[in-house]
Each structure stands twice: as structure tokens, then as C-alpha cells.
C-alpha positions as CSV (number, residue, x, y, z in Angstrom):
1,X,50.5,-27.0,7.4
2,X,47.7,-26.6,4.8
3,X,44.5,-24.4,5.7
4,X,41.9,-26.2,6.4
5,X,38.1,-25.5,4.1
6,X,35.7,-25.2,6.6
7,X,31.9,-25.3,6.4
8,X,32.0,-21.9,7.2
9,X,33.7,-21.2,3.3
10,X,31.9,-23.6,1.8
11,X,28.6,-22.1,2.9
12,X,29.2,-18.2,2.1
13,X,30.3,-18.8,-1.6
14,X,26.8,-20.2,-1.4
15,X,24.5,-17.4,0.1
16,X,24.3,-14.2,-1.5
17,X,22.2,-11.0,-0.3
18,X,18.9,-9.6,-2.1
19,X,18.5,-6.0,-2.6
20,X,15.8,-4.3,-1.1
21,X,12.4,-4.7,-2.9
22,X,10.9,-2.0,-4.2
23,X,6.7,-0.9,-2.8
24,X,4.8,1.3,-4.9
25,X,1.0,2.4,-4.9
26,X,-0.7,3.0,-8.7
27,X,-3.3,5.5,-8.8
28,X,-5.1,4.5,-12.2
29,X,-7.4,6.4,-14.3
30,X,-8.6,6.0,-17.6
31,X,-6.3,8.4,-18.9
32,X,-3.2,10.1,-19.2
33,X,-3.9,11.2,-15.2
34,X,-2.5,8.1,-13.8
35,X,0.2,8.4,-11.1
36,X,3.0,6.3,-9.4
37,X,4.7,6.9,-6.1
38,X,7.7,5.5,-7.4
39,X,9.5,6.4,-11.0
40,X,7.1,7.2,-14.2
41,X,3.7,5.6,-15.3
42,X,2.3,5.6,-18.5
43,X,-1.4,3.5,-19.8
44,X,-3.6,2.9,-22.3
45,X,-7.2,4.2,-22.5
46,X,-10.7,1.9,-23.2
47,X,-12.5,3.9,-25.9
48,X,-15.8,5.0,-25.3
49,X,-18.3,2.4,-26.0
50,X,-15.7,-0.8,-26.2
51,X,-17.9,-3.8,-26.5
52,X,-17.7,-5.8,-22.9
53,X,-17.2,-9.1,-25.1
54,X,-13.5,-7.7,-26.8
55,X,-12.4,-8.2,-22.9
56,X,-10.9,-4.8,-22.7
57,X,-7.6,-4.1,-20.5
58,X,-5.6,-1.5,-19.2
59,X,-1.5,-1.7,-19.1
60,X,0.5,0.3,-16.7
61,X,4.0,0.6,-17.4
62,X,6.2,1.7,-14.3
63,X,9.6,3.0,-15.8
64,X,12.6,5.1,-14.1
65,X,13.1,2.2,-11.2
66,X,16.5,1.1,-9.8
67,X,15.2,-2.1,-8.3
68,X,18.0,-4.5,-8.3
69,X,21.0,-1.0,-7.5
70,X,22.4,-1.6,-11.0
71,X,23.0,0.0,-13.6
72,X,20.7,3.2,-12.1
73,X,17.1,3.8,-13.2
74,X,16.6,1.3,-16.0
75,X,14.3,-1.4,-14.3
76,X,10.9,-1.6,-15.3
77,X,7.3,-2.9,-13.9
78,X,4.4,-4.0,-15.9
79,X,0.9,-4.4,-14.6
80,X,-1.9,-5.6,-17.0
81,X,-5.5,-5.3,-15.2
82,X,-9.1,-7.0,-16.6
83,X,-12.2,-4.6,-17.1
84,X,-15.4,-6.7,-16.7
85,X,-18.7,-6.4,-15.4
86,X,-22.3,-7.7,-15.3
87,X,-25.4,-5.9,-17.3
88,X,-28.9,-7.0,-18.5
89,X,-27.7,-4.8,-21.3
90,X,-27.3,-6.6,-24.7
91,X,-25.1,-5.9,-26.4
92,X,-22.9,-4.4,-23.3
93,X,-20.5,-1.9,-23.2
94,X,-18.0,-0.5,-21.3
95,X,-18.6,3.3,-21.5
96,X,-16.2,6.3,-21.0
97,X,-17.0,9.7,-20.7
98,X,-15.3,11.7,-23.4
99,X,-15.5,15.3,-22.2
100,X,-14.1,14.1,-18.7
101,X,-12.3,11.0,-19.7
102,X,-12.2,9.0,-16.6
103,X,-15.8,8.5,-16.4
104,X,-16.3,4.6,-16.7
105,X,-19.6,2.7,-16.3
106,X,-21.1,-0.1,-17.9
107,X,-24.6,-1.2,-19.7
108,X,-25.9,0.0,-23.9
109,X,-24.3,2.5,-25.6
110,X,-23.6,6.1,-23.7
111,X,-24.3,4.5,-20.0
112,X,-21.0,5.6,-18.2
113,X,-22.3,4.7,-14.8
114,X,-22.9,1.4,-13.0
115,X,-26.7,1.3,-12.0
116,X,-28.5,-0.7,-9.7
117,X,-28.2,-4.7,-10.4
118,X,-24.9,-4.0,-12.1
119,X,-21.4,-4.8,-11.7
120,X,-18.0,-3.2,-12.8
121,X,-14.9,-4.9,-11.8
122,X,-11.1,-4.7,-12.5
123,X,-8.7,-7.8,-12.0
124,X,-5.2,-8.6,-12.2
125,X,-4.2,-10.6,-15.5
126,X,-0.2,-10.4,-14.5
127,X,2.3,-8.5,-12.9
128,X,6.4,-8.9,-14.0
129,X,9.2,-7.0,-13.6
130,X,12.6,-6.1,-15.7
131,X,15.7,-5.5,-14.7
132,X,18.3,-3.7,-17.2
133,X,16.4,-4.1,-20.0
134,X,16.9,-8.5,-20.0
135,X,16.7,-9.5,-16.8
136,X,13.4,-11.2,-14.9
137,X,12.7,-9.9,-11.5
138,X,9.7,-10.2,-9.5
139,X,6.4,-8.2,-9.1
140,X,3.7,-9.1,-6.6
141,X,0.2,-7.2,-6.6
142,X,-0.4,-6.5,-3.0
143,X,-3.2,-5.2,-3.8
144,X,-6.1,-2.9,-4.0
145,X,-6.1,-0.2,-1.5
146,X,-9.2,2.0,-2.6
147,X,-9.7,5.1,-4.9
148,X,-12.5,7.6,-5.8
149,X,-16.2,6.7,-6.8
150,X,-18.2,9.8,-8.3
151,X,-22.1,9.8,-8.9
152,X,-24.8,11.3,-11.0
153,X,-28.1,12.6,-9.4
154,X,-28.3,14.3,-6.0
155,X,-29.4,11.0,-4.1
156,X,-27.7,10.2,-0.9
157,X,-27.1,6.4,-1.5
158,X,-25.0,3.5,-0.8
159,X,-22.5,1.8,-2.5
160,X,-20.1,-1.5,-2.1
161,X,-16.5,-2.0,-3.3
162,X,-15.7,-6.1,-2.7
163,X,-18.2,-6.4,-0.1
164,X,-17.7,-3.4,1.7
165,X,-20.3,-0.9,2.4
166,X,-19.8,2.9,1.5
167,X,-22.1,5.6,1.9
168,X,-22.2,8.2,-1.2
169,X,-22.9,12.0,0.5
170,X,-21.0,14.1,-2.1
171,X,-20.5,13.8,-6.0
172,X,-16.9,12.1,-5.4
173,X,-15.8,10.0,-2.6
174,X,-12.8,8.7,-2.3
175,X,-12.6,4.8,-0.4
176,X,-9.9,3.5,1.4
177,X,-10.6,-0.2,1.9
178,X,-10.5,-2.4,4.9
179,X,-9.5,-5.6,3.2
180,X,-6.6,-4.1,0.9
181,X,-5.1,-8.1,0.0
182,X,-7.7,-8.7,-2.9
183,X,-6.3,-8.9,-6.8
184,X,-10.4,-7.9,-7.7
185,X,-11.8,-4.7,-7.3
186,X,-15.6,-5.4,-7.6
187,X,-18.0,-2.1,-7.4
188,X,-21.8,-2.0,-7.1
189,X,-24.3,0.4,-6.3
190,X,-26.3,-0.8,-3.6
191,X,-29.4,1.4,-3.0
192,X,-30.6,5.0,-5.1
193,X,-31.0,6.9,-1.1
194,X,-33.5,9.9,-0.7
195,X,-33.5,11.8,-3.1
196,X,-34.3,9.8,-6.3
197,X,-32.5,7.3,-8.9
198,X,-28.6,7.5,-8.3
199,X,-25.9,5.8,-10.0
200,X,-22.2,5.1,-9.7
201,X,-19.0,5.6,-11.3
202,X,-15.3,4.6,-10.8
203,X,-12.8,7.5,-11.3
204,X,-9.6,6.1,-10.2
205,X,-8.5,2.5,-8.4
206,X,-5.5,2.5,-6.3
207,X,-3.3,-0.4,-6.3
208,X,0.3,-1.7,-4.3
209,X,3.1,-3.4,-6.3
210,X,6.0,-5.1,-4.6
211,X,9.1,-4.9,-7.1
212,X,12.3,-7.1,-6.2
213,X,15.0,-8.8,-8.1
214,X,14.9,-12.7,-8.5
215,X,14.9,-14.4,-5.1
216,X,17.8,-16.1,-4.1
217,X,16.8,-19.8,-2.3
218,X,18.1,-20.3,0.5
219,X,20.5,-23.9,1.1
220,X,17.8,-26.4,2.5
221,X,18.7,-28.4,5.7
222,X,19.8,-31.4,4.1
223,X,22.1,-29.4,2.0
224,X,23.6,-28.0,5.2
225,X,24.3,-31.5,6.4
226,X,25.8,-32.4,3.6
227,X,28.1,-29.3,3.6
228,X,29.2,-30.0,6.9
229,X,30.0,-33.6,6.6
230,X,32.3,-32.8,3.6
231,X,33.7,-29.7,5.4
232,X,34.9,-32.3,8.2
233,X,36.1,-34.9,5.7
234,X,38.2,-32.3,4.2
235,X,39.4,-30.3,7.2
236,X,40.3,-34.2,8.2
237,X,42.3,-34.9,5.2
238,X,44.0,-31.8,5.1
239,X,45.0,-32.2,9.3
């Protein structure tokens, strides 16, 4: 008596398992500072002084991951991020400190803070993995968590990050934020405190990546019906 193909075969040669995904947190700085939880990171730097209308980026590569358990540590993330703001400075600029070198403010020539009225914002542009050197994966951008916000002057004043109010005691603070789902990291100096004038200035912006191979769909239920009627036409056949 032949064996008889039940839905049960059918289905498995059908279904395979997904690695685990790979999480990671960015710590980014405009320069060679930069750290990853997970594997190496390397990035670019914005000049001092890059004219705001050249929409300047920053690339993170992620190397040294084993995201899909093949072949060891030869998968790769890449994260590209916007730098953008809002001035009444004409022509604007997004200004780096030199001497420190992740200083970054925005406004004329040599302003490497973000005053009152202003804006400085980073955004996600894309996100990809690559597995083995060939192969697409996936990379989500969970997104920002928070990071560190220095200040010039002695005034105790406030500051927002997306929305969310921060107070400014010290001449770096570091933010964790409540909302950490947003692809936009929006900073803005709110009020100069006691004190006199105050200003702003982003040192480093954290950000979560999510790192997985290519997801596997699963059979929909109408496939499954169909399975299972040709699993009993052939079990019937071969009775």
C-alpha cells in the first residue's frame, strides 16, 4: 500500500523559520565618536559652515553583524539621516564647531547653536540591510530614543525635543524621550531662563534599528484550503 501525502507534508515544505532579528541603539555624533551597541559604526561628518540649501546628510554604516546566522559577521546595516532646520538667517548654514567637533547649530556663518525662533531637525531618508555581501534583508528605524543637548551661557532655560519639554540646568543634558516611535528628531530652544540669553546645541542623537533577514509570508487562508482539498484528493487516490 502506497503512503499517502497528507496536508501535513504539503504544508511544511511550505513554511520555513526566520532568524532572530537583530535591535541595536545608534549613538550619533558628528564625528568619529559615534557608537553602536551591536557590531562596528563608521559616518561621515557635515563641514563647518555647509550651506542648509546643499541638504546635508549623515550615513551610518553598521558592519560586523551576523543577522541572518550565515556565513558569521558579514551582514551590514545602513542608515542615512536628513539635517534640516529653520533660520531667519540668509543665506543659512549648518554650523559645526571645529575645535570640539560635535558642536552643531544652525543660522549665518560661525552660529553653532540653535537660538530662540529656530529649529534643527534630523530625519530618516532610508534604512536597508545586507546580508553576505548580496543579499537584501530588512531594517526598520524604531526610532529616536533621546541623546545629549549642550548650551552656551549660564541661563537656566527650557528647551523641546519633538514637542517635549526639557529643562537645561547644566552645560550638557542628556534626554531620554517619552515618545521614542518618531523617524524626526525636531529640537528648539524654548525660553533663555534667568540668567540672560541662552542657546542650544545637539551633541549626540540616539536612535533604535531593527535588523532581520527577508520576511518569509506566511500561506494565506485560502491557500490552506486549497492545500487541504488536494491533500484529500490525493490521500484518496492513493487509498
Amino acid at each position: 500500500m502506497k503512503t499517502p501525502i497528507t496536508l501535513l507534508t504539503v504544508v511544511t515544505g511550505l513554511i520555513t523559520s526566520a532568524n532572530a532579528a537583530t535591535t541595536f541603539v545608534i549613538s550619533a555624533q558628528n564625528n568619529a565618536n559615534t557608537t553602536t551597541t551591536v557590531g562596528s559604526v563608521s559616518n561621515n561628518t557635515i563641514a563647518d559652515d555647509t550651506d542648509l540649501s546643499t541638504n546635508p546628510t549623515f550615513t551610518y554604516t553598521v558592519t560586523g553583524l551576523d543577522i541572518d546566522g550565515i556565513g558569521g559577521n558579514n551582514d551590514e546595516v545602513v542608515i542615512v539621516l536628513a539635517v534640516s532646520g529653520t533660520t531667519s538667517a540668509d543665506p543659512a548654514y549648518i554650523v559645526t564647531n571645529p575645535s570640539n567637533g560635535n558642536w552643531m547649530g544652525i543660522g549665518g556663518a560661525g552660529d553653532n547653536s540653535v537660538d530662540q525662533g529656530e529649529t534643527f531637525t534630523f530625519s530618516l531618508i532610508s534604512a536597508s540591510t545586507t546580508l553576505n555581501g548580496t543579499t537584501a534583508g530588512t531594517a526598520i528605524f524604531d526610532g529616536f530614543l533621546g541623546g545629549s543637548i549642550g548650551k552656551s551661557g549660564t541661563a537656566n532655560g527650557n528647551f523641546t525635543v519633538n514637542g517635549e519639554t526639557f529643562n537645561m540646568p547644566n552645560a550638557t543634558t542628556d534626554i531620554t524621550l517619552a515618545d521614542q516611535s518618531q523617524s524626526v528628531y525636531t529640537i528648539a530652544t524654548v525660553d533663555s531662563g534667568a540668567g540672560g540669553a541662552d542657546n542650544i546645541r545637539p551633541f549626540s542623537w540616539d536612535f533604535q534599528i531593527t535588523a532581520d533577514t527577508a520576511a518569509v509570508p506566511e500561506p494565506s487562508s485560502t491557500s490552506l484550503l486549497s492545500l487541504a482539498g488536494l491533500g484529500l484528493i490525493l490521500r484518496r487516490r492513493r487509498a
